[in-house]
C-alpha positions as CSV (number, residue, x, y, z in Angstrom):
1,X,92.7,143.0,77.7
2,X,90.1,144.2,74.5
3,X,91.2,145.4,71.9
4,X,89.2,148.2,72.3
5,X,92.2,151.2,72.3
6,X,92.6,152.2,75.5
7,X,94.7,155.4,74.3
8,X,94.4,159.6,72.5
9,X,97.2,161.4,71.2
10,X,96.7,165.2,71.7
11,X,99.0,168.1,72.6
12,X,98.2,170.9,74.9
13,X,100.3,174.2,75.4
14,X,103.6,173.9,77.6
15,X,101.3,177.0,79.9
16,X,97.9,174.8,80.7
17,X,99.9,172.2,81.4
18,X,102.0,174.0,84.1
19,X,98.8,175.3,85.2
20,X,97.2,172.3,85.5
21,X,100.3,171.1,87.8
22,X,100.0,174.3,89.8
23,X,97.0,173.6,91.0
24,X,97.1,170.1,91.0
25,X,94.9,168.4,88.5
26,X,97.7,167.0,87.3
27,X,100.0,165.1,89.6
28,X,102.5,161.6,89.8
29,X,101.6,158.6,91.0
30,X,103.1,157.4,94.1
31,X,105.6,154.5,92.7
32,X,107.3,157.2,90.6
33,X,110.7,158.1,92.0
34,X,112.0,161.6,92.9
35,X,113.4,164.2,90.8
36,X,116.8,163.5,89.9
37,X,117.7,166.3,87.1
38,X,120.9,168.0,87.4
39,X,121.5,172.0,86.2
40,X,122.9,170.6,83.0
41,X,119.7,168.8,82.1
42,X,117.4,171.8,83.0
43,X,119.7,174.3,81.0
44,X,119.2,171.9,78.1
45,X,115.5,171.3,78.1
46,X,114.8,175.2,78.4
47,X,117.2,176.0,75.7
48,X,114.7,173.3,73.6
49,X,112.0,175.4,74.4
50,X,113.1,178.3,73.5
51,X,114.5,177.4,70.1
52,X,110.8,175.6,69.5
53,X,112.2,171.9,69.2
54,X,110.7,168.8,70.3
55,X,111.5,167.7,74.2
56,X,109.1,164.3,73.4
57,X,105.6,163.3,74.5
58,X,104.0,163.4,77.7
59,X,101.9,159.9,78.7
60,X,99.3,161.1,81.3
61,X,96.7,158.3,82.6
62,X,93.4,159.8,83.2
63,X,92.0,159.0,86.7
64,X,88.9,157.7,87.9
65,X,88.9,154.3,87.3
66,X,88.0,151.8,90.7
67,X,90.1,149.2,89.6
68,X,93.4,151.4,89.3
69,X,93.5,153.3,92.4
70,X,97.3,155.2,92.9
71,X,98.0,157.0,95.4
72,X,98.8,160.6,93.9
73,X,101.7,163.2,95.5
74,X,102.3,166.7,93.8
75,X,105.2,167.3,91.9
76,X,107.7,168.9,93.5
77,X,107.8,172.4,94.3
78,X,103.8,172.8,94.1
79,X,103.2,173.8,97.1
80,X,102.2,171.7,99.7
81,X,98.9,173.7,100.4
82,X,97.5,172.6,97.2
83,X,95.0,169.6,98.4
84,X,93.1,167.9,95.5
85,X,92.3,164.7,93.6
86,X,93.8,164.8,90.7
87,X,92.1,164.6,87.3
88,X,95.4,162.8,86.0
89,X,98.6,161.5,86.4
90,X,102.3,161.6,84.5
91,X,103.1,158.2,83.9
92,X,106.0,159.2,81.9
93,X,107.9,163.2,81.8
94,X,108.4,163.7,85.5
95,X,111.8,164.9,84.8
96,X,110.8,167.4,82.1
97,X,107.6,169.1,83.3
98,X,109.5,168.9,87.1
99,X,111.9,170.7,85.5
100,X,109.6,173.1,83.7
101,X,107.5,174.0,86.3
102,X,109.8,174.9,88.4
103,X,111.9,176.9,86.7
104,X,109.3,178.0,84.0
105,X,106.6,178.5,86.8
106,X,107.4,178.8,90.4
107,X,108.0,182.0,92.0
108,X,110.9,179.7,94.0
109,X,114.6,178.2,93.4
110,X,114.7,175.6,91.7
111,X,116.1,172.9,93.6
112,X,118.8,171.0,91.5
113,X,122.2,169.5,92.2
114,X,125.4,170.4,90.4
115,X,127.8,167.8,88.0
116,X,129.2,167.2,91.3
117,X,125.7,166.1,92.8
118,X,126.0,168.7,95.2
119,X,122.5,170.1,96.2
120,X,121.9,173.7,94.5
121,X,119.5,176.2,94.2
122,X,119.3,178.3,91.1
123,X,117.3,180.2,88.9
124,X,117.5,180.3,85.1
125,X,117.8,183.6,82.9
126,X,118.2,183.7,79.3
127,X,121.0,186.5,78.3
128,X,119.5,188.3,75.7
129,X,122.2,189.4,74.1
130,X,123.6,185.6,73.3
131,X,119.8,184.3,72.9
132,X,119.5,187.1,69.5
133,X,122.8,186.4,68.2
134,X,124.0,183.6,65.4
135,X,127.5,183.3,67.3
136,X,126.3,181.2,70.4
137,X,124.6,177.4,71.3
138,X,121.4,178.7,72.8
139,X,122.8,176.4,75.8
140,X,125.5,179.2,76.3
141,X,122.2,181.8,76.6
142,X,120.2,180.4,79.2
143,X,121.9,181.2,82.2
144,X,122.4,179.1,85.9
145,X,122.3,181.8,89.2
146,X,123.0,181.2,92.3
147,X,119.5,181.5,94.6
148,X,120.6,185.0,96.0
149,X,121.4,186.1,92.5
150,X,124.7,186.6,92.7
151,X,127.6,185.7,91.0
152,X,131.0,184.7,92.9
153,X,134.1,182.9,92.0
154,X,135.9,179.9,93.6
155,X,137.6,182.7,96.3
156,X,134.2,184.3,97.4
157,X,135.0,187.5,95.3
158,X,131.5,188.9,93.7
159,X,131.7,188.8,89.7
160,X,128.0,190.0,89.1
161,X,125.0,191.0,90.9
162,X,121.3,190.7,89.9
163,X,119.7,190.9,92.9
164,X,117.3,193.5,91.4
165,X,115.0,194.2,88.6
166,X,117.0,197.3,87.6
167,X,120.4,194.8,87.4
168,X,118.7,192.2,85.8
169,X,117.8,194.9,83.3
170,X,120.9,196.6,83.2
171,X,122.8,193.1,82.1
172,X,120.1,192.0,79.7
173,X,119.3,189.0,81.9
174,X,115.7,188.3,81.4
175,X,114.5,186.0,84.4
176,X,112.3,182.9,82.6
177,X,110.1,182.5,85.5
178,X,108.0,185.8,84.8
179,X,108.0,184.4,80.5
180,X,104.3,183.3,81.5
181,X,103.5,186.3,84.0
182,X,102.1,188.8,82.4
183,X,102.4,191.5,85.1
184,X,105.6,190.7,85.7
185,X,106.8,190.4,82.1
186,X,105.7,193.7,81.6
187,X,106.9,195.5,84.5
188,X,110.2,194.0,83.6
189,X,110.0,195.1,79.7
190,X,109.4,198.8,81.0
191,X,112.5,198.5,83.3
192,X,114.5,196.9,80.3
193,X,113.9,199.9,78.1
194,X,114.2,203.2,81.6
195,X,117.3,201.2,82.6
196,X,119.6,202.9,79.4
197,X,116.8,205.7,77.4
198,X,120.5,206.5,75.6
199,X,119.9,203.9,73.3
200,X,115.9,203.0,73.8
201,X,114.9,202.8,70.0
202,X,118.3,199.9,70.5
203,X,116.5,198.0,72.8
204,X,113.1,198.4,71.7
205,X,114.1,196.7,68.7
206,X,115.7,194.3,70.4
207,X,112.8,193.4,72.7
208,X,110.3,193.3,69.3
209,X,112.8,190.6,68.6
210,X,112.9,188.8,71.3
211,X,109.4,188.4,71.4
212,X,108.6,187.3,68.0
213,X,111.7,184.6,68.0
214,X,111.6,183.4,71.1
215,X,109.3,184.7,73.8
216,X,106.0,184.2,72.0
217,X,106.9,180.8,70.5
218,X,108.1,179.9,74.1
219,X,104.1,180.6,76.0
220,X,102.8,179.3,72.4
221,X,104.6,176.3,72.9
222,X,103.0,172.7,72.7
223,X,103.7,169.2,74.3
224,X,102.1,166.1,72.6
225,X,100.3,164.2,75.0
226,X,99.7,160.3,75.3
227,X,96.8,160.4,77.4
228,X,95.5,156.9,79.1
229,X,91.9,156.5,79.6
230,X,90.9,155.4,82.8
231,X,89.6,152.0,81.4
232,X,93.3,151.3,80.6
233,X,94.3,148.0,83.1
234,X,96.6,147.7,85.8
235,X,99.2,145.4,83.5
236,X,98.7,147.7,80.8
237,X,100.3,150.5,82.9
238,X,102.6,148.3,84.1
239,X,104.0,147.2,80.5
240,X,103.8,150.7,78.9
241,X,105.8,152.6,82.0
242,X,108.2,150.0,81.3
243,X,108.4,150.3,77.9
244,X,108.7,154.3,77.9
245,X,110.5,155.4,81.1
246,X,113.9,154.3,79.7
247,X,115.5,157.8,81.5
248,X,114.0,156.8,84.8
249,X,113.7,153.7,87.6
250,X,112.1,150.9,86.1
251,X,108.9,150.3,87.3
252,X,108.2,146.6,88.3
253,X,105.3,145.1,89.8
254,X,106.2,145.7,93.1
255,X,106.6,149.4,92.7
256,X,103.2,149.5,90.9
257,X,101.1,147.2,93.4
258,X,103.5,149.8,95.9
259,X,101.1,152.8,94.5
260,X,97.9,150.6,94.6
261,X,98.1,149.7,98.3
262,X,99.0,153.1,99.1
263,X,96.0,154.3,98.0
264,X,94.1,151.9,100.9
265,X,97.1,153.7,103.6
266,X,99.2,150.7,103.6
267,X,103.1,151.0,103.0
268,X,104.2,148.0,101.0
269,X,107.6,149.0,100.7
270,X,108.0,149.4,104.3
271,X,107.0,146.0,105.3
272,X,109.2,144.2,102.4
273,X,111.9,146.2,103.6
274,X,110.9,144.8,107.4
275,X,111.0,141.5,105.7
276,X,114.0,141.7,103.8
277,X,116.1,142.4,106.6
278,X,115.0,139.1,107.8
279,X,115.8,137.2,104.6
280,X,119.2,138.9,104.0
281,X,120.5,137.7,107.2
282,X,120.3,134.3,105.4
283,X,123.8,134.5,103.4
284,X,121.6,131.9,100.6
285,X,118.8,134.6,100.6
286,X,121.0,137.7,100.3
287,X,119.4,138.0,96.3
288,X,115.8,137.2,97.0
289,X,113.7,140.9,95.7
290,X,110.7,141.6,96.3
291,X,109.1,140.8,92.9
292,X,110.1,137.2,94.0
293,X,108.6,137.5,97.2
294,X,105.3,139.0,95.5
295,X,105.4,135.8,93.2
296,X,105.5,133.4,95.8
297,X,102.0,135.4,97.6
298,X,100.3,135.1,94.4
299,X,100.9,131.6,94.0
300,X,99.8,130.7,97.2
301,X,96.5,133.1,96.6
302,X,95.8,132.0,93.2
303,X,96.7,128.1,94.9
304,X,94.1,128.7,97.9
305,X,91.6,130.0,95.2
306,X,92.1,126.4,93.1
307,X,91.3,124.2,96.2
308,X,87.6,125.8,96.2
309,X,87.2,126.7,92.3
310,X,89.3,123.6,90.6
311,X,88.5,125.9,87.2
312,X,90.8,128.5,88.8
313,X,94.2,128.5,87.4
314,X,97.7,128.9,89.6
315,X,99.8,132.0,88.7
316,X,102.0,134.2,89.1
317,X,102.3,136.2,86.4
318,X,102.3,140.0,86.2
319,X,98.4,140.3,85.4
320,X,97.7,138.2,89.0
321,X,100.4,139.9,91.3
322,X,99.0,143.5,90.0
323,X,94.8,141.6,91.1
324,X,96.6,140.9,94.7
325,X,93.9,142.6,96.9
326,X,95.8,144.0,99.6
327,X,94.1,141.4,102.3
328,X,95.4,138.9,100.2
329,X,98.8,140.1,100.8
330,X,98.3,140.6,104.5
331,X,97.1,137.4,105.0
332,X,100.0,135.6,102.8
333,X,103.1,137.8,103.5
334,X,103.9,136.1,106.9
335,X,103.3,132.2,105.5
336,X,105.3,133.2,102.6
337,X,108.2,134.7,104.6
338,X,108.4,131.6,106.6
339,X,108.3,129.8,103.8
340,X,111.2,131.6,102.0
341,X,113.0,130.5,105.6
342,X,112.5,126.8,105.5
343,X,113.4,127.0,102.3
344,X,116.9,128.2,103.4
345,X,117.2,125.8,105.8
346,X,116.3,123.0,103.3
347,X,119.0,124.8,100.9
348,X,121.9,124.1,104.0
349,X,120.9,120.3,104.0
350,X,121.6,120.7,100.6
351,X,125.1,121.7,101.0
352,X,124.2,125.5,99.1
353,X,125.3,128.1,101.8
354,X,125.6,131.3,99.9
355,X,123.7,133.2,96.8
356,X,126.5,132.6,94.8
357,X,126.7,129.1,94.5
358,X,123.1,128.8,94.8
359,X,122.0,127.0,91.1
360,X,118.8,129.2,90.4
361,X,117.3,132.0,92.5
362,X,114.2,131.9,90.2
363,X,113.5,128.1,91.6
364,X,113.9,129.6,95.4
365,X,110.3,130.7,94.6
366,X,108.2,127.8,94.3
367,X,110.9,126.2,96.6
368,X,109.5,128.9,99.3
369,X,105.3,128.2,98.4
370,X,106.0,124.2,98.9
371,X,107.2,124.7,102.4
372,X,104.9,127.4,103.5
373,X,102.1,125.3,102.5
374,X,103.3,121.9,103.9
375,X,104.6,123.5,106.9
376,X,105.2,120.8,109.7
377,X,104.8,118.1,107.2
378,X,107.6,119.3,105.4
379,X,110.0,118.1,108.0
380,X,109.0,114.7,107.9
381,X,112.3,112.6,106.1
382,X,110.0,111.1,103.6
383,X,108.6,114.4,102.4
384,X,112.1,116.1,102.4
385,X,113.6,113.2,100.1
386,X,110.7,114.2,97.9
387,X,111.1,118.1,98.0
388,X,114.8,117.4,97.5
389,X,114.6,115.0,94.0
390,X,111.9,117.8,92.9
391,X,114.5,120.2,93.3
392,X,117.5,118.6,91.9
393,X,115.7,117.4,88.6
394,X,115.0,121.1,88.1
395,X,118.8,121.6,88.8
396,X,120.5,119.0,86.7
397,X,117.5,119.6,84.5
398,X,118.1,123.1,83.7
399,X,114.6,123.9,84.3
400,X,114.4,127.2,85.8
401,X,116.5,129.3,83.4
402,X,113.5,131.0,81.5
403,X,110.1,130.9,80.8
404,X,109.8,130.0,84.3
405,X,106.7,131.5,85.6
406,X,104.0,128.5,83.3
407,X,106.3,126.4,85.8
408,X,105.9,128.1,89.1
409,X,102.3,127.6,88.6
410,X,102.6,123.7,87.8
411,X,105.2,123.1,90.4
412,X,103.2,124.3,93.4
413,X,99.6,122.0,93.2
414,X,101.7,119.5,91.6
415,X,103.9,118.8,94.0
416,X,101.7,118.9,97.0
417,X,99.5,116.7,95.1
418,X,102.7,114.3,94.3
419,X,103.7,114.3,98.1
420,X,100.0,113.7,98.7
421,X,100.3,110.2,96.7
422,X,99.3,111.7,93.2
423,X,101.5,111.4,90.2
424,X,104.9,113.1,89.5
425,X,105.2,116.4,89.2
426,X,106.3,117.9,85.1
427,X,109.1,119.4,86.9
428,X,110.5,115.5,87.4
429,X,109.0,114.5,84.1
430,X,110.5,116.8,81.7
431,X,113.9,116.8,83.6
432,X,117.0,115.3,81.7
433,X,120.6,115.6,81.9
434,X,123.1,114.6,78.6
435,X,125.7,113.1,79.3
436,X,127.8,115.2,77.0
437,X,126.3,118.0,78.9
438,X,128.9,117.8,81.6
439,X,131.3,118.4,79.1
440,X,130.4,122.1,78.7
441,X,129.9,122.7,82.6
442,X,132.6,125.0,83.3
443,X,131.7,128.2,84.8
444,X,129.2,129.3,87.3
445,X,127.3,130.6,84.8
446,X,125.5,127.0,84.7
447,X,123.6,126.1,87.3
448,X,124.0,122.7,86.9
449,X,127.7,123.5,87.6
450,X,127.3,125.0,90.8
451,X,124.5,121.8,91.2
452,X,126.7,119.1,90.6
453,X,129.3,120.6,93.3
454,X,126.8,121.0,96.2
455,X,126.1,117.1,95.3
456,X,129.3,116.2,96.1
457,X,129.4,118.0,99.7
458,X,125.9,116.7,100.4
459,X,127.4,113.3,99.5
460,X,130.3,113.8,102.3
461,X,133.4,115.1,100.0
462,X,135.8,116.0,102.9
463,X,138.8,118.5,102.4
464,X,142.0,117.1,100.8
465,X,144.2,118.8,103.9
466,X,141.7,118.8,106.6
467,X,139.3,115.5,106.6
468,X,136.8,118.0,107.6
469,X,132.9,117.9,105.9
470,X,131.5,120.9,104.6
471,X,129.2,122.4,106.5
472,X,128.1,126.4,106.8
473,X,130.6,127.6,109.7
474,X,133.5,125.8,107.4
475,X,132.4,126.5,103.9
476,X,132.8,130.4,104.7
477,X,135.8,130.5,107.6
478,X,137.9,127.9,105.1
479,X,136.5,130.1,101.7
480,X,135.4,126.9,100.0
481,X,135.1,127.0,96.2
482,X,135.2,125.0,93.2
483,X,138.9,124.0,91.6
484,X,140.3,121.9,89.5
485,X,141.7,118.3,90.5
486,X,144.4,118.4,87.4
487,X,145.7,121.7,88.0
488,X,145.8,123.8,85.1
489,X,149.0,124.5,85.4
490,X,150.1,120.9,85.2
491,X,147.6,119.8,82.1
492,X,149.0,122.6,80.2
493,X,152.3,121.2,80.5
494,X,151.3,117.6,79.6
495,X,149.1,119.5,76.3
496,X,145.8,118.5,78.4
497,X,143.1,118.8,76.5
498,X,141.4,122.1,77.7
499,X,138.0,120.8,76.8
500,X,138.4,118.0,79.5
501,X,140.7,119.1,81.7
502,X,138.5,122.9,82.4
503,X,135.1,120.8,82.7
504,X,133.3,120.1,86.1
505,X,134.5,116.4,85.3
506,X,137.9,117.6,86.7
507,X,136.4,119.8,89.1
508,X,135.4,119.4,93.4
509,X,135.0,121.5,96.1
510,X,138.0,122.5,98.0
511,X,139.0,125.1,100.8
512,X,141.1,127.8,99.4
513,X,144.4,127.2,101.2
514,X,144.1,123.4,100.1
515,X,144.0,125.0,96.3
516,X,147.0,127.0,97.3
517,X,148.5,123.3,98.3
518,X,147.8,122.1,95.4
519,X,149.7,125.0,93.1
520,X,150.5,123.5,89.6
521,X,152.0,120.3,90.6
522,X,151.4,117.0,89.5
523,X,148.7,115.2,91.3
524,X,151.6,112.7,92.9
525,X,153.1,115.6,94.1
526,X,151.0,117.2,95.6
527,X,149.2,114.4,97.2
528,X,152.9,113.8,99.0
529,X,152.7,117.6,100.0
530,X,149.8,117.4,102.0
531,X,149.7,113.9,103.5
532,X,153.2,115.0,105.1
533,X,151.9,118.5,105.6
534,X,149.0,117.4,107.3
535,X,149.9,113.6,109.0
536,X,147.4,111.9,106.9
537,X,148.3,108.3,106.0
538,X,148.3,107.4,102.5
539,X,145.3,105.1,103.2
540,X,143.3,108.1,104.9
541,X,144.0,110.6,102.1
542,X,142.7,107.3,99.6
543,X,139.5,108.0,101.6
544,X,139.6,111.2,101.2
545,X,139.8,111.4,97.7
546,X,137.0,108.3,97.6
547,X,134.9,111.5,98.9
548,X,135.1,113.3,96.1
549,X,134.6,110.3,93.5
550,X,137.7,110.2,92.6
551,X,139.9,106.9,91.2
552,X,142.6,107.5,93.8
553,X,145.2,104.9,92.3
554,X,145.0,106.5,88.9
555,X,145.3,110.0,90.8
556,X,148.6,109.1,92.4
557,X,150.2,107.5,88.7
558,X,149.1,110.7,87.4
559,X,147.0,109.0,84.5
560,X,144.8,111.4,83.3
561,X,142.6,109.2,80.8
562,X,141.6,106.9,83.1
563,X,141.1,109.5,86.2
564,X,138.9,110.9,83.8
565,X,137.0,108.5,82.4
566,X,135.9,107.2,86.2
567,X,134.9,110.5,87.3
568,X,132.8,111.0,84.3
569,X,130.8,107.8,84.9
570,X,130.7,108.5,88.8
571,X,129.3,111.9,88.3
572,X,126.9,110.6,86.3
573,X,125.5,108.1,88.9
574,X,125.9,110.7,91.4
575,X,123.3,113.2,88.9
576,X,121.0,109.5,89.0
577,X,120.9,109.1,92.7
578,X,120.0,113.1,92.9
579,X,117.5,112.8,90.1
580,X,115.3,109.5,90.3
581,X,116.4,108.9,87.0
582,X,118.3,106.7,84.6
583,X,120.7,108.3,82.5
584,X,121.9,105.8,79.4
585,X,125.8,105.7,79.2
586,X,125.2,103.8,76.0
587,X,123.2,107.1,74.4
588,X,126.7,109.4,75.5
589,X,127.7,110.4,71.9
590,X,130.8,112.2,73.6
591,X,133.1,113.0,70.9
592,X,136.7,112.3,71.4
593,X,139.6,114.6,72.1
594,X,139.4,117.2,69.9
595,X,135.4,115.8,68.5
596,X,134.5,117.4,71.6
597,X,131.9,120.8,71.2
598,X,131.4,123.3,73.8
599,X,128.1,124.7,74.0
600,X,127.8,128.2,75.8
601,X,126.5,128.3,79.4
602,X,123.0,130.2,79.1
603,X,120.8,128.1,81.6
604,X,121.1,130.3,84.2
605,X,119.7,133.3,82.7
606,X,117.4,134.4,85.3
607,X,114.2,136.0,84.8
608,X,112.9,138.9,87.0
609,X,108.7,139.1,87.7
């Protein structure tokens, strides 16, 4: 982007802007939203207006440009007969001049919901009377009635009735949707003073009023504008809607690139929905949006555009998704989609079944662009071993918690290249895993937590009670999850150290009525509970617990230290086999006991596109 500025200030009367929107020179694009404003909010803008105060700046983005086509839609309540280009578009006050328009400007309803969110139809009045005097909130003047114009209470009974000019008149209720008729203003004036000639010098006064404080400042009124030339670009519109439409939906890339293909008759949001349906029927995939899905197209583009034009960078970034042309997308969506699918399947081998223990969503991404463009060579054992010690370095290596996107783009060419005999990919190169680090592992919120726990089911940990692998069908019906080994319970008793005993060190998977087995008893205990509750030999449950890396003698004298300190190192070698990589005991500066630091869990911080 220049810095030539892209960008006028201005302000234009609250009347040519309503006209504008009349007759459609001024419409939304199609990624905005609807119009969610309730009574409340209306009654409040309008009472801004009246009293002359600021209601904020309008951004408009002038049309005309080639390379930012949107597809426009009126706002609503223009009617539908008006058929127009538009000159340009509200990038950010929908709400306001929505709300505006149609109660300032439509000869309809407005169409509104209640606190409730019940639907509603009202029109707004201010009460003269309250709008002249010092003793009420101008909020309490402007006045919410039913779309018949009459008045009821919560039995049906009729309170009021201003069905008519003349009763409109008679209760001093001036109707805001004629303030910028002129005919109609007038008409009604004339009424207002022949509806009572007992005390017309009274109201003539109190009409000269009216006028002067809030009538004329009301059609005088003006809205500063940010206007948009139509040289702005695409990510420039992108970053400013996000930056200004705090009140509304965030607009992401998809909902922009939404609006662009639109514009060429093409419904992006109702083939990602098609899509999605297909993904979320993969329990690992339930979390997968459709900015993800849009990163893994680009890649692949920008990839395909590399193999011809080696100068031609790999990306994902906003600027690239928002260049997708749209027969890019069409000729990606399906390759990526099955890629997003082998990926899942690859994800099962891996011993991750759902999108809560899976480590990173961000990494599902390139994950997804690797398989759609090996395809069949993908399932070959050799390649899969590969794809897999890719995939755990950025696991164990905390790799995919932020700035992720400069890594998308590496991790794509250079893996293909890797499993095409080139050298290792950065994602393997930069990976490393402290020991001390599995000191601080304790929640889900790490991803090499919920890593190092799939390791040990794709390494065959069986169930304490049952003997039984993990697989998909068990890991849901038997509610498999992550629990301690020392119960808490029991290490609070013995004045555990809660720095080691909480860790992933003292950690494995385990169905949930095993953990209800286990209780707060002693490991000896326990172990004795379930060998005679479920026949297992003490030589079988040894196995067992072998599964799980665990130092089975020191697990039945209930020796803590040593348990410990055996897990630790087998974990370790455990993270080595997953990795490629060596991981020096001799550089663990562990402190001791009570030497020990936690460190907050902030690596899986996921970024969206």
């Amino acid at each position: 982007m220049s810095n030539t500025t892209t960008f006028y200030i201005t302000k234009e009367s609250i009347q040519k802007i309503l006209e504008s929107i009349k007759e459609g020179k001024t419409q939304l694009p199609d990624f905005q939203r609807g119009w969610v404003w309730d009574d409340d909010h209306i009654i409040s803008v309008l009472a801004s207006i009246s009293l002359s105060y600021p209601i904020g700046a309008i951004m408009l983005l002038v049309t005309g440009n080639n390379d930012v086509r949107f597809k426009p839609k009126l706002i609503e309540g223009v009617p539908d007969t008006v058929n127009r280009e538009p000159d340009r578009l509200i990038l950010d006050g929908q709400q306001r001049l929505t709300a505006l328009y149609q109660s300032l400007f439509s000869s309809q309803p407005v169409s509104t919901q209640d606190r409730r969110r019940k639907q509603i139809k009202r029109w707004y009045y201010l009460d003269i009377a309250k709008a002249l005097s010092v003793n009420y909130d101008r909020e309490d003047a402007i006045r919410s009635i039913p779309e018949d114009h009459i008045v009821k209470d919560f039995r049906g009974t009729i309170i009021a009735d201003y069905s008519t000019m003349e009763k409109e008149c008679a209760a001093e209720l001036l109707p805001l949707s004629i303030i910028y008729d002129p005919i109609n203003l007038m008409n009604w004036q004339m009424q207002y003073f022949k509806v009572d000639e007992t005390c017309l010098k009274e109201r003539m006064d109190r009409w000269k009023n009216l006028l002067q404080k809030i009538i004329s400042p009301m059609q005088f009124y003006d809205i500063p504008l940010i206007v948009l030339d139509k040289e702005t670009p695409k990510e420039a519109i992108c970053q400013v809607f996000e930056k200004v439409n705090t009140g509304g939906v965030p607009l992401t890339v998809f909902e922009l690139l939404t609006a662009i293909y639109a514009a060429e008759e093409f419904n992006l949001r109702k083939d990602w929905e098609e899509i999605e349906r297909s993904l979320k029927n993969i329990e690992v995939l339930t979390k997968i949006q459709n900015t993800d899905f849009l990163q893994a197209i680009s890649l692949l583009a920008t990839y395909e555009h590399k193999i011809s034009s080696p100068d031609v960078g790999v990306s994902c970034k906003r600027k690239e998704i928002l260049n997708l042309r749209l027969e890019d997308y069409k000729k990606w969506a399906k390759l990526a989609k099955s890629g997003f699918l082998r990926a899942a399947e690859f994800l099962y081998s891996q011993k991750i079944f759902s999108h809560r223990d899976l480590p990173y969503r961000t990494q599902v991404v390139p994950l997804a662009t690797i398989f759609a463009m090996l395809g069949d060579k993908a399932e070959t054992d050799g390649v899969k071993a590969m794809i897999a010690r890719w995939y755990w370095c950025g696991v164990l290596g905390e790799l995919y918690g932020s700035a992720i996107e400069g890594r998308f783009a590496k991790d794509l060419p250079e893996v293909i290249n890797w499993i095409n005999g080139g050298q290792e990919p950065s994602t393997i190169q930069d990976a490393n895993f402290a020991p001390t680090r599995l000191y601080t592992l304790r929640t889900r919120n790490s991803a090499a937590y919920k890593g190092i726990s799939a390791l040990l089911m794709r390494e065959g940990a069986l169930d304490f009670r049952s003997g039984d692998t993990y697989d998909k069908q068990k890991y849901f019906d038997k509610q498999v999850d992550i629990h301690h080994i020392f119960p808490v319970d029991y290490c609070k008793r013995m004045k555990i150290d809660e720095k080691k005993f909480d860790c992933i060190i003292n950690k494995t998977p385990l169905s949930a009525k095993t953990n209800r087995m286990i209780g707060g008893n002693a490991p000896d205990v326990y172990l004795d509970k379930i060998q005679k509750n479920a026949g297992i030999t003490p030589n079988r449950m040894d196995e067992i617990l072998s599964s799980h890396i665990i130092d089975y003698a020191a697990l039945r004298k209930d020796d803590f230290e040593i348990y410990f300190s055996a897990r630790e190192h087998a974990i370790l070698s455990r993270i080595e086999k997953a990795m490629g990589k060596n991981i020096l005991i001799a550089n663990n500066q562990r402190a001791k006991d009570n030497d020990i630091e936690e460190i907050e869990d902030t690596t899986d911080m996921e970024v969206a596109g």
